[in-house]
Backbone as CSV, one residue per row, in Angstrom:
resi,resn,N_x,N_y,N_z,CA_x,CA_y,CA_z,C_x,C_y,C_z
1,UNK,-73.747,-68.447,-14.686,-73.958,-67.623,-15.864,-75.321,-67.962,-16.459
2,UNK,-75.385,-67.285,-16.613,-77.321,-67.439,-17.810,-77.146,-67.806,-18.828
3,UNK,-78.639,-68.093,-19.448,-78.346,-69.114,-20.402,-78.621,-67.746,-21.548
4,UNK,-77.498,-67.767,-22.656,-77.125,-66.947,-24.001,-78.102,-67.464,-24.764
5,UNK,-79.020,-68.576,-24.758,-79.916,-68.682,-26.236,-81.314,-67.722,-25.837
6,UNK,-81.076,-67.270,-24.578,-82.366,-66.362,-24.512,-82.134,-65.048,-24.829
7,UNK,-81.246,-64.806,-25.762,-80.688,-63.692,-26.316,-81.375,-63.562,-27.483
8,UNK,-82.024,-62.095,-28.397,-82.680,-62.052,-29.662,-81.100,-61.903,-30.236
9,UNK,-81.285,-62.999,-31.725,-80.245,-62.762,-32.391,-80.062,-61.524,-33.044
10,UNK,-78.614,-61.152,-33.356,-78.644,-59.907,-33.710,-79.344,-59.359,-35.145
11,UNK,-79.490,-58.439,-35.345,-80.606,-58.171,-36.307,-82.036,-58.582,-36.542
12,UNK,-82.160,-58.902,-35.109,-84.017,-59.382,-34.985,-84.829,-57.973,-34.874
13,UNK,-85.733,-58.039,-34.941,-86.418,-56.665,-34.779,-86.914,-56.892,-32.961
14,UNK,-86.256,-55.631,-32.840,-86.043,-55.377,-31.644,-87.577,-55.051,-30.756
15,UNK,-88.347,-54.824,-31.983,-89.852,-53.985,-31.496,-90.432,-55.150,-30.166
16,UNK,-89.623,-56.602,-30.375,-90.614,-57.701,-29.712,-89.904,-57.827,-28.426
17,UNK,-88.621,-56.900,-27.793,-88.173,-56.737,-26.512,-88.947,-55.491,-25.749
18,UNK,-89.300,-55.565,-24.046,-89.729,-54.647,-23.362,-88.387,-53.710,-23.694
19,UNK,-88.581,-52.211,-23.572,-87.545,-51.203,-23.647,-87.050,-51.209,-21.773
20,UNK,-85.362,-50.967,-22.136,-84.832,-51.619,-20.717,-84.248,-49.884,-20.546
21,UNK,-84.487,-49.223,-19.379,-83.692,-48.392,-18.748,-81.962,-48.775,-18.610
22,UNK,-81.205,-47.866,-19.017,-79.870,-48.174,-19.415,-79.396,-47.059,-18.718
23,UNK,-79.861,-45.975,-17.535,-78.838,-45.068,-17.276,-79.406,-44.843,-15.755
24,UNK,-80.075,-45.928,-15.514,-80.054,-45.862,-13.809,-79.495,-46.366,-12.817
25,UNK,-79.354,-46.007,-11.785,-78.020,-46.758,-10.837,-78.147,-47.974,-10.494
26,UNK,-77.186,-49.237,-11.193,-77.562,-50.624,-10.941,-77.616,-51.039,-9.570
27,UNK,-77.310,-49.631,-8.465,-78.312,-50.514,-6.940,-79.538,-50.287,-7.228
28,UNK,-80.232,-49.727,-7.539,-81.729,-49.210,-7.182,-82.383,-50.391,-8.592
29,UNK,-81.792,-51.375,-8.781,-82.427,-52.563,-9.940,-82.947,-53.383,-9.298
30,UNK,-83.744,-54.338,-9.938,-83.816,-55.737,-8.913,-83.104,-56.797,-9.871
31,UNK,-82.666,-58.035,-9.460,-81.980,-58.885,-10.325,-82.171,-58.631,-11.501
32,UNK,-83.673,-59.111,-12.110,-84.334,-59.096,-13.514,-84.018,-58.035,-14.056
33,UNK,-84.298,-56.639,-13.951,-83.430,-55.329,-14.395,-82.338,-55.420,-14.882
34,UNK,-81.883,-55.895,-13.886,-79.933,-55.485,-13.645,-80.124,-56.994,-15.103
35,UNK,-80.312,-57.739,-14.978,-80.616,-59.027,-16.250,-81.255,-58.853,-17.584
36,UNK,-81.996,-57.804,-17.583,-82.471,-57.389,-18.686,-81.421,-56.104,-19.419
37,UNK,-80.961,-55.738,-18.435,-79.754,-54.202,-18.555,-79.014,-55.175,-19.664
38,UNK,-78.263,-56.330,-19.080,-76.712,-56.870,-19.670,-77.482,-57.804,-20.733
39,UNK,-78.631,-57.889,-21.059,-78.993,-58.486,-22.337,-79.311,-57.757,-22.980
40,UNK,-79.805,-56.854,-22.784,-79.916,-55.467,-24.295,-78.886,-54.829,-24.355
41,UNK,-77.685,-54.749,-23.505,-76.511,-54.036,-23.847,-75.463,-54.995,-24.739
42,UNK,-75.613,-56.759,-24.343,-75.311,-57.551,-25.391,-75.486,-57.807,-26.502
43,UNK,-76.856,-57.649,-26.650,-77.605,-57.598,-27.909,-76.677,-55.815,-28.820
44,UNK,-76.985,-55.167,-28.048,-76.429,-53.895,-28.761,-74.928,-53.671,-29.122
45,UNK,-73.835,-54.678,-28.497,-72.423,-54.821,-28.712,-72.428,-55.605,-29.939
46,UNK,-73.260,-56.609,-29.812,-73.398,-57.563,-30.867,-73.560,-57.250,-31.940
47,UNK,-74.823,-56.746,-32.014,-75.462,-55.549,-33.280,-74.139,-55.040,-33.973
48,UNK,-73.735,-54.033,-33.020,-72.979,-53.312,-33.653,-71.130,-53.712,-33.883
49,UNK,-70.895,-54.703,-33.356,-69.782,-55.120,-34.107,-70.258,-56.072,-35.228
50,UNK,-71.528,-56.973,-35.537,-71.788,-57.309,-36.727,-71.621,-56.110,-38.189
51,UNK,-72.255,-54.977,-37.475,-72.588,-54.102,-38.459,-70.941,-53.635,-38.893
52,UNK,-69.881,-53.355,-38.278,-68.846,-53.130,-38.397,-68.232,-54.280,-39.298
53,UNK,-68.565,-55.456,-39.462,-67.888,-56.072,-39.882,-68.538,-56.494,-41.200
54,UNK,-69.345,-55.666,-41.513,-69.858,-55.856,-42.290,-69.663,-55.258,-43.687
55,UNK,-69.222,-53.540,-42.825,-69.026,-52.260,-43.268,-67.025,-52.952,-44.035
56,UNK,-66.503,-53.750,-43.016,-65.159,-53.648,-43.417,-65.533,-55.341,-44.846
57,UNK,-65.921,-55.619,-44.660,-66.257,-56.564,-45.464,-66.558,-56.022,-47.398
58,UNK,-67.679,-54.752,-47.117,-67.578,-53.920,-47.780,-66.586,-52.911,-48.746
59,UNK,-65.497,-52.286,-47.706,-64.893,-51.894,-48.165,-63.896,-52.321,-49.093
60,UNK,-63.683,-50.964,-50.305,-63.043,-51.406,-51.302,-61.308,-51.001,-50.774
61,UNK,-60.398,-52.171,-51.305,-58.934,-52.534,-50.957,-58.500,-51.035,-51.082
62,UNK,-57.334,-50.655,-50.210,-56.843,-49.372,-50.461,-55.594,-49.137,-51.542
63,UNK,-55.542,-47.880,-51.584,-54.639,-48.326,-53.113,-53.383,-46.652,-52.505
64,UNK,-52.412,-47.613,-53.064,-51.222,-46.563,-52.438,-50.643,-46.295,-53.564
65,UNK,-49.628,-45.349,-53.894,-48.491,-45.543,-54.593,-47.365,-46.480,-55.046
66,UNK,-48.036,-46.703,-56.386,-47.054,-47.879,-56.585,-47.690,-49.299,-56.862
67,UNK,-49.296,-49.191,-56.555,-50.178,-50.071,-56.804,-50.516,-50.232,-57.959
68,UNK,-50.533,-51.554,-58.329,-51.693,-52.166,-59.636,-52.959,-52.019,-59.881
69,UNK,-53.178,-51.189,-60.579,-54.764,-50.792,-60.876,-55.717,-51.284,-61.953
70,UNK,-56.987,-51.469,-61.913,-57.570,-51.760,-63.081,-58.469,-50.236,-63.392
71,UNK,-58.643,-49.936,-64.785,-59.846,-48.615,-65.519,-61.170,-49.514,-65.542
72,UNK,-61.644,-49.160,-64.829,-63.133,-49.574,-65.079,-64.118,-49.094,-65.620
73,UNK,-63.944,-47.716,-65.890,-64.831,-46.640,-66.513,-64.523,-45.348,-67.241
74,UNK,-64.539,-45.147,-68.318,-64.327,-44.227,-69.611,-63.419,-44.450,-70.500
75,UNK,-63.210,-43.810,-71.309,-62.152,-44.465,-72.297,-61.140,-45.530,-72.623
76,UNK,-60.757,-45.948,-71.238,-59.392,-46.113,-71.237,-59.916,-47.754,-70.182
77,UNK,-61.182,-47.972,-70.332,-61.577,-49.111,-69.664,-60.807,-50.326,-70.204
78,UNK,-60.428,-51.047,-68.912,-59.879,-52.379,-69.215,-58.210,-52.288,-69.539
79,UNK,-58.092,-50.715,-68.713,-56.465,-51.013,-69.280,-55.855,-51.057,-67.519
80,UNK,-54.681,-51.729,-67.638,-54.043,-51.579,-66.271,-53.061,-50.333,-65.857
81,UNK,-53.081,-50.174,-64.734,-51.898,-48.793,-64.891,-51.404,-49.183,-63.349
82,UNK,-50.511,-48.106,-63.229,-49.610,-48.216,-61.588,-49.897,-46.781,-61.248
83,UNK,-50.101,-46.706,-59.926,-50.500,-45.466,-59.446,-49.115,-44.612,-58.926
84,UNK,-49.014,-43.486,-59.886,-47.999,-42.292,-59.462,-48.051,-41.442,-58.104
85,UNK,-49.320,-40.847,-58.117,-50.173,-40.111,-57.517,-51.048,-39.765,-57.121
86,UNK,-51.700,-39.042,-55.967,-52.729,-38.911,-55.787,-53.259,-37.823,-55.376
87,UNK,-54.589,-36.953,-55.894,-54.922,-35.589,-55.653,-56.228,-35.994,-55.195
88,UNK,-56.266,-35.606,-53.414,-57.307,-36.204,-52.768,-58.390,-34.866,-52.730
89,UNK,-57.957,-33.920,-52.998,-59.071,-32.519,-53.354,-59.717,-32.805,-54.305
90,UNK,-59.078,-33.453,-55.322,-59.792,-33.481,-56.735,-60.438,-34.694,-56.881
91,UNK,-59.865,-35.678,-56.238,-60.765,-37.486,-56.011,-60.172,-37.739,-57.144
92,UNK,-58.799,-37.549,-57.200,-58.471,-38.602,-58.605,-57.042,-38.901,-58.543
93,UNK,-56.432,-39.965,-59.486,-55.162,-40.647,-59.058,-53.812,-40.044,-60.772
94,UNK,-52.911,-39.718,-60.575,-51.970,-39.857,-61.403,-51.375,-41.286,-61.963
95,UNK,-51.614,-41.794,-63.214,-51.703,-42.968,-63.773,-50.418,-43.336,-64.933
96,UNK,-49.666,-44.119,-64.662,-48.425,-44.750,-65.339,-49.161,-45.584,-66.079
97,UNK,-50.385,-45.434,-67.744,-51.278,-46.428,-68.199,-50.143,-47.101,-69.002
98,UNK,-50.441,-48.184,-69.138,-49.697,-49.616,-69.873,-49.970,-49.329,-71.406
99,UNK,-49.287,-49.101,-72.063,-49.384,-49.087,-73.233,-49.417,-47.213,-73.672
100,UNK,-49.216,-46.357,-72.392,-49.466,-45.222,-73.170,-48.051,-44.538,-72.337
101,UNK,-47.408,-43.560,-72.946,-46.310,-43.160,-72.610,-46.912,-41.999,-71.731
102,UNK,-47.582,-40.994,-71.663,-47.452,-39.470,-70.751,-48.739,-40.396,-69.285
103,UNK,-48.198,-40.031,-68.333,-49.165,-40.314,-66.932,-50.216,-39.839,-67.446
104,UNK,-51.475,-39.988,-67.056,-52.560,-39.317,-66.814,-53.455,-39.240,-65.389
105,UNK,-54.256,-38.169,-65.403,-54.998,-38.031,-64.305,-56.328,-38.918,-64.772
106,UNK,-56.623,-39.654,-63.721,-58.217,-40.375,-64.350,-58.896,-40.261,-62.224
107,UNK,-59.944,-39.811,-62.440,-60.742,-39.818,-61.032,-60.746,-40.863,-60.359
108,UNK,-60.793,-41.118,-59.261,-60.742,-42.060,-57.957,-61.851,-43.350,-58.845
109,UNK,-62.960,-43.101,-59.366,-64.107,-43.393,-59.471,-63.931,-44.356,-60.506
110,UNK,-62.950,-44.122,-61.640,-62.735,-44.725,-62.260,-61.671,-45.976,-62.570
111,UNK,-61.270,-45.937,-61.225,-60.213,-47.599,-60.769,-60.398,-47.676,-59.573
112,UNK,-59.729,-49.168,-59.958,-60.296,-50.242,-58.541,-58.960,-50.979,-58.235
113,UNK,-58.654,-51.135,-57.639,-57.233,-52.469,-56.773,-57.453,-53.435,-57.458
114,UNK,-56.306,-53.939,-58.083,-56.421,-55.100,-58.695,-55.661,-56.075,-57.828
């Protein structure tokens, strides 16, 4: 097996690798080819499951029915509620707020998973 530290780590700028042909028939390669092929295709698996995990790292917790919510924005900031419903046309959730008796509708935008 070859040695992996001659690999550019992922997110190096790529500008400082020769550009490797990736769609020609690995008989017609010579070793070094066919060696340069499976290190830029490593480098590019790599890349891109970093970037994936980066993206899920990112993402905000999902919120179902029946979940604990926090208001983060407009009136009603800083209050907790439980989620009734949800109107995904409109981007907003039906809200059981703590301290207030009728549900309300408040937008997606304005709670977060607590």
């Amino acid at each position: 097996m070859s040695d992996e530290s001659s690999l550019p780590k992922p997110g190096a700028d790529m500008t400082e690798l020769k550009p490797v042909e990736l769609t020609n028939d690995l008989v017609e390669m010579s070793a070094e080819e066919r060696e340069a092929r499976r290190k830029a295709l490593k480098h590019m698996l790599t890349s891109n499951e970093q970037r994936q995990q980066a993206a899920l790292r990112k993402r905000q917790p999902s919120m179902t029915l029946g979940d604990r919510i926090a208001i983060v924005d407009g009136e009603l900031h800083g209050k907790q509620a439980k989620i009734l419903d949800a109107d995904f046309i409109h981007s907003r959730a039906l809200l059981k707020i703590d301290e207030i008796a009728v549900p309300q509708w408040l937008p997606f935008k304005n709670i977060v998973s607590t």
